[in-house]
C-alpha positions in Angstrom: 42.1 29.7 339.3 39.1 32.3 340.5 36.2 31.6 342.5 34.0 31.4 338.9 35.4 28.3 337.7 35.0 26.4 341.5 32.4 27.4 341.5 30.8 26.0 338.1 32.7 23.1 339.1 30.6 22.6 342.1 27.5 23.0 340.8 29.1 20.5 337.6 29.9 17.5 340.1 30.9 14.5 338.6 29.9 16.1 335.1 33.3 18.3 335.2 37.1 17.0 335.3 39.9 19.5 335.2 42.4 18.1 333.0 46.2 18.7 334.2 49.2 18.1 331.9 52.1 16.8 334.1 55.0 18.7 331.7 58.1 15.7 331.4 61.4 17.8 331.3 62.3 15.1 328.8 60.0 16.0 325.9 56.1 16.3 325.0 56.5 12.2 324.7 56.7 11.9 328.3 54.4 14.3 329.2 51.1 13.0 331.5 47.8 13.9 331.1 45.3 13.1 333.8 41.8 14.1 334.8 41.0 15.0 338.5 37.6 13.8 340.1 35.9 15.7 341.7 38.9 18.5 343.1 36.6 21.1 344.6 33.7 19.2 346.5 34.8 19.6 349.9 35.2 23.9 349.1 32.8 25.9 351.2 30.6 28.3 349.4 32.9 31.6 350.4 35.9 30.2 352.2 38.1 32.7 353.3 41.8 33.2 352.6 43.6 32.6 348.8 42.5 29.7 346.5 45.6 27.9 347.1 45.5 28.5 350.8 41.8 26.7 350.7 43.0 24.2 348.4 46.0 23.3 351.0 43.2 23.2 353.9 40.7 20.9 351.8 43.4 18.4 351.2 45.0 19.0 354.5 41.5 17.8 356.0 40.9 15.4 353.8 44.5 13.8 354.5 44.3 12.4 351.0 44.7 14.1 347.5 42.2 14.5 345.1 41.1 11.6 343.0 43.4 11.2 340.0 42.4 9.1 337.1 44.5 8.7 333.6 41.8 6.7 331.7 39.6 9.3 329.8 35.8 9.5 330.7 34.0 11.0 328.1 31.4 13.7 329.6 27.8 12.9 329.8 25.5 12.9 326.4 23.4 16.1 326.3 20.0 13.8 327.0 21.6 13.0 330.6 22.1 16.8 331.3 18.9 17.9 330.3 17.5 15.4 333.3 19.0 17.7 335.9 17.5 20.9 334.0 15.5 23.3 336.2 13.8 25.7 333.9 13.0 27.8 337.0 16.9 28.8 337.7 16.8 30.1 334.2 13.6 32.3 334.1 15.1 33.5 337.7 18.4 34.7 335.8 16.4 35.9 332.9 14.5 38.4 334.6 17.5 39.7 336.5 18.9 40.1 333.7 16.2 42.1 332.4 15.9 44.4 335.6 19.9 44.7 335.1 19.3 45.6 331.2 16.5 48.0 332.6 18.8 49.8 334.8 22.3 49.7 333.4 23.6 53.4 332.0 23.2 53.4 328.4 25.6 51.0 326.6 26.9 49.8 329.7 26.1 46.2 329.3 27.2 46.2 325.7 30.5 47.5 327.1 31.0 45.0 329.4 30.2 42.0 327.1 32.5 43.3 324.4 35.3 43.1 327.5 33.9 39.8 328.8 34.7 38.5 325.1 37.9 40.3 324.2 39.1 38.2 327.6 38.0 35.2 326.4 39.3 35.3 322.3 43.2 36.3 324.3 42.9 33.5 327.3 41.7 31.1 324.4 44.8 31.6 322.7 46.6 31.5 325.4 45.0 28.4 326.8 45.9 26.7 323.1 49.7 27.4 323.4 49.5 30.4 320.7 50.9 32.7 323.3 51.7 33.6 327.2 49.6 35.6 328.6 49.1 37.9 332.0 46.2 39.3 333.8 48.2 42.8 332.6 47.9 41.7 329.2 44.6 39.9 329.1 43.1 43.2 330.6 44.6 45.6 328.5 43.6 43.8 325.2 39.7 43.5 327.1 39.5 47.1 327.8 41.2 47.8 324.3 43.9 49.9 326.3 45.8 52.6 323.7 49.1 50.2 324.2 47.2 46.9 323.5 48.4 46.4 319.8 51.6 47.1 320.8 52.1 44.7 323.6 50.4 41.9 321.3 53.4 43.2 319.0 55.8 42.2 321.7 54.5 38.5 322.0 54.9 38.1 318.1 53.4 38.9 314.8 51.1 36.0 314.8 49.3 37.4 318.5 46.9 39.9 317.2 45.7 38.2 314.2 45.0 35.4 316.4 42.7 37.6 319.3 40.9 38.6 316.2 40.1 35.4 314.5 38.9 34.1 318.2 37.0 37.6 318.5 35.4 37.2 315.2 34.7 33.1 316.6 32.8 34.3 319.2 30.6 37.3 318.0 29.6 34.6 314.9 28.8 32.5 318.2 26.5 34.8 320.0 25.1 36.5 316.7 24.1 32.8 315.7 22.4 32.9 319.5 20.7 35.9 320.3 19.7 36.5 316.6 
Protein backbone atom coordinates (compact mmCIF):
# COMPACT_ATOMS: atom_id res chain seq x y z
CA UNK A 1 0.00 0.00 0.00
CA UNK A 2 1.37 3.70 -0.92
CA UNK A 3 1.37 6.70 1.18
CA UNK A 4 -2.00 7.95 -1.03
CA UNK A 5 -4.34 5.51 0.39
CA UNK A 6 -2.96 6.16 4.37
CA UNK A 7 -3.24 8.95 3.82
CA UNK A 8 -7.03 9.35 2.56
CA UNK A 9 -7.49 7.00 5.32
CA UNK A 10 -6.39 9.44 7.78
CA UNK A 11 -8.14 12.16 6.86
CA UNK A 12 -11.38 9.36 6.45
CA UNK A 13 -11.23 8.25 10.27
CA UNK A 14 -13.78 6.20 11.42
CA UNK A 15 -15.62 6.79 7.89
CA UNK A 16 -13.03 4.29 6.09
CA UNK A 17 -12.45 0.39 6.98
CA UNK A 18 -10.06 -1.56 4.82
CA UNK A 19 -11.57 -4.81 4.27
CA UNK A 20 -9.08 -7.96 4.37
CA UNK A 21 -10.08 -11.42 3.06
CA UNK A 22 -8.33 -14.03 5.32
CA UNK A 23 -7.87 -16.77 2.15
CA UNK A 24 -8.92 -20.52 3.91
CA UNK A 25 -6.58 -23.04 2.13
CA UNK A 26 -9.65 -25.20 2.38
CA UNK A 27 -12.01 -23.38 -0.06
CA UNK A 28 -13.71 -19.87 -0.67
CA UNK A 29 -16.33 -21.41 2.16
CA UNK A 30 -13.89 -20.89 4.76
CA UNK A 31 -12.65 -17.86 3.75
CA UNK A 32 -12.92 -14.71 6.42
CA UNK A 33 -13.69 -11.38 5.73
CA UNK A 34 -13.20 -8.71 8.31
CA UNK A 35 -13.00 -4.94 8.45
CA UNK A 36 -10.14 -3.20 10.33
CA UNK A 37 -10.90 0.02 12.46
CA UNK A 38 -9.18 2.47 12.33
CA UNK A 39 -5.41 0.73 11.02
CA UNK A 40 -3.55 3.92 10.26
CA UNK A 41 -4.37 6.56 13.13
CA UNK A 42 -1.32 6.28 15.06
CA UNK A 43 0.95 6.96 11.29
CA UNK A 44 2.80 10.16 11.43
CA UNK A 45 2.27 12.56 8.53
CA UNK A 46 5.88 11.45 6.66
CA UNK A 47 7.29 8.71 8.73
CA UNK A 48 10.27 7.52 7.49
CA UNK A 49 11.38 4.06 6.45
CA UNK A 50 8.96 1.38 4.22
CA UNK A 51 5.13 1.07 4.86
CA UNK A 52 5.54 -2.19 6.31
CA UNK A 53 8.49 -1.11 8.49
CA UNK A 54 6.04 1.88 9.92
CA UNK A 55 3.26 -0.46 10.10
CA UNK A 56 5.56 -3.00 12.30
CA UNK A 57 6.65 0.28 14.56
CA UNK A 58 2.86 1.50 14.96
CA UNK A 59 1.73 -1.84 16.27
CA UNK A 60 5.06 -2.47 17.98
CA UNK A 61 4.15 0.88 20.08
CA UNK A 62 0.89 0.28 20.44
CA UNK A 63 1.60 -3.37 21.85
CA UNK A 64 -1.79 -4.32 20.43
CA UNK A 65 -3.08 -4.99 16.91
CA UNK A 66 -5.37 -2.99 15.05
CA UNK A 67 -9.02 -3.20 15.82
CA UNK A 68 -10.58 -6.08 13.99
CA UNK A 69 -14.34 -6.44 13.63
CA UNK A 70 -16.29 -9.18 11.40
CA UNK A 71 -19.87 -7.62 11.77
CA UNK A 72 -20.32 -5.23 8.73
CA UNK A 73 -20.84 -1.40 9.46
CA UNK A 74 -22.35 0.15 6.72
CA UNK A 75 -20.49 3.62 5.85
CA UNK A 76 -22.05 6.81 6.76
CA UNK A 77 -25.25 8.31 4.60
CA UNK A 78 -24.07 11.05 2.36
CA UNK A 79 -26.18 13.79 4.73
CA UNK A 80 -23.55 12.88 7.60
CA UNK A 81 -20.47 13.52 5.27
CA UNK A 82 -21.63 16.65 4.03
CA UNK A 83 -21.51 17.87 8.00
CA UNK A 84 -17.79 17.69 7.92
CA UNK A 85 -17.60 19.61 4.39
CA UNK A 86 -15.26 22.54 4.23
CA UNK A 87 -15.94 24.31 1.01
CA UNK A 88 -12.75 26.26 1.62
CA UNK A 89 -10.35 23.05 1.12
CA UNK A 90 -12.03 22.80 -2.19
CA UNK A 91 -11.81 26.31 -3.72
CA UNK A 92 -8.02 25.98 -2.20
CA UNK A 93 -7.52 22.88 -4.57
CA UNK A 94 -9.52 24.46 -7.31
CA UNK A 95 -7.33 27.31 -7.85
CA UNK A 96 -4.14 25.19 -7.70
CA UNK A 97 -5.41 23.37 -9.97
CA UNK A 98 -6.00 26.17 -12.13
CA UNK A 99 -2.45 27.81 -11.65
CA UNK A 100 -1.25 24.03 -12.49
CA UNK A 101 -3.67 24.01 -15.75
CA UNK A 102 -2.13 27.57 -16.41
CA UNK A 103 1.39 26.43 -16.38
CA UNK A 104 1.49 22.74 -17.50
CA UNK A 105 3.22 22.31 -21.23
CA UNK A 106 0.57 21.87 -23.63
CA UNK A 107 -1.39 18.57 -23.19
CA UNK A 108 0.48 17.70 -20.30
CA UNK A 109 -2.24 17.39 -17.90
CA UNK A 110 -4.43 15.59 -20.38
CA UNK A 111 -1.56 13.09 -20.66
CA UNK A 112 -1.30 12.49 -17.24
CA UNK A 113 -5.14 11.93 -16.56
CA UNK A 114 -5.41 9.50 -19.50
CA UNK A 115 -2.37 7.57 -17.37
CA UNK A 116 -4.00 8.18 -14.02
CA UNK A 117 -7.15 6.37 -15.61
CA UNK A 118 -5.53 3.69 -17.74
CA UNK A 119 -4.07 2.67 -14.02
CA UNK A 120 -7.16 2.58 -12.45
CA UNK A 121 -9.51 0.59 -15.41
CA UNK A 122 -6.14 -2.38 -15.05
CA UNK A 123 -5.91 -2.27 -10.92
CA UNK A 124 -9.86 -2.41 -11.11
CA UNK A 125 -9.65 -5.51 -12.78
CA UNK A 126 -7.18 -6.69 -10.99
CA UNK A 127 -8.65 -5.74 -7.66
CA UNK A 128 -12.12 -7.86 -8.99
CA UNK A 129 -10.10 -11.16 -9.54
CA UNK A 130 -10.24 -10.71 -13.54
CA UNK A 131 -6.52 -10.84 -13.52
CA UNK A 132 -2.92 -10.53 -11.60
CA UNK A 133 -1.36 -7.68 -12.01
CA UNK A 134 2.25 -5.92 -11.38
CA UNK A 135 3.39 -2.45 -11.03
CA UNK A 136 5.41 -3.56 -14.48
CA UNK A 137 2.23 -4.30 -16.05
CA UNK A 138 -0.09 -1.70 -14.58
CA UNK A 139 2.55 0.88 -15.88
CA UNK A 140 3.04 -0.34 -19.18
CA UNK A 141 -0.74 -0.60 -20.05
CA UNK A 142 -0.96 3.39 -18.22
CA UNK A 143 1.75 4.74 -20.42
CA UNK A 144 0.31 2.56 -23.40
CA UNK A 145 3.94 1.10 -23.71
CA UNK A 146 4.40 -0.60 -27.58
CA UNK A 147 4.37 -4.16 -25.73
CA UNK A 148 1.15 -3.46 -23.60
CA UNK A 149 -1.38 -5.48 -25.85
CA UNK A 150 0.93 -8.13 -25.88
CA UNK A 151 1.59 -8.59 -22.22
CA UNK A 152 -2.35 -8.32 -21.67
CA UNK A 153 -2.15 -11.25 -24.34
CA UNK A 154 -0.12 -13.17 -21.93
CA UNK A 155 -2.60 -12.95 -18.94
CA UNK A 156 -5.44 -14.21 -21.25
CA UNK A 157 -7.77 -13.33 -23.97
CA UNK A 158 -10.38 -11.95 -21.69
CA UNK A 159 -7.49 -9.06 -20.17
CA UNK A 160 -7.69 -6.39 -22.69
CA UNK A 161 -11.33 -6.45 -23.43
CA UNK A 162 -11.71 -6.05 -19.80
CA UNK A 163 -9.08 -2.66 -19.29
CA UNK A 164 -11.28 -1.41 -22.09
CA UNK A 165 -14.68 -1.83 -20.81
CA UNK A 166 -13.31 -0.29 -17.36
CA UNK A 167 -11.56 2.50 -19.59
CA UNK A 168 -14.75 3.23 -21.36
CA UNK A 169 -16.50 3.09 -17.38
CA UNK A 170 -14.57 5.69 -16.35
CA UNK A 171 -14.28 8.33 -19.31
CA UNK A 172 -18.46 7.88 -19.35
CA UNK A 173 -17.73 8.82 -15.51
CA UNK A 174 -15.79 11.94 -15.86
CA UNK A 175 -17.60 12.97 -19.22
CA UNK A 176 -20.90 12.73 -17.16
CA UNK A 177 -18.75 15.19 -14.46
CA UNK A 178 -16.88 17.73 -16.12
CA UNK A 179 -19.43 18.10 -18.96
Amino acid sequence: MSRSPVTFAQTQGARHRPALVLVSPDGPARDELRYLADPFAAFQAKPPGSLLQRKLDCLLAQRRPPAVTTSYEPFLAFVDWSQDFNPAVVDRYAARLSDVRRSAPGGALDRARDVALRSAAVDSGAIEGLYTTDRGFTKSVATQAAVWEHLAAEKGPHVKPAIEDQLRAYELVLDAVTG
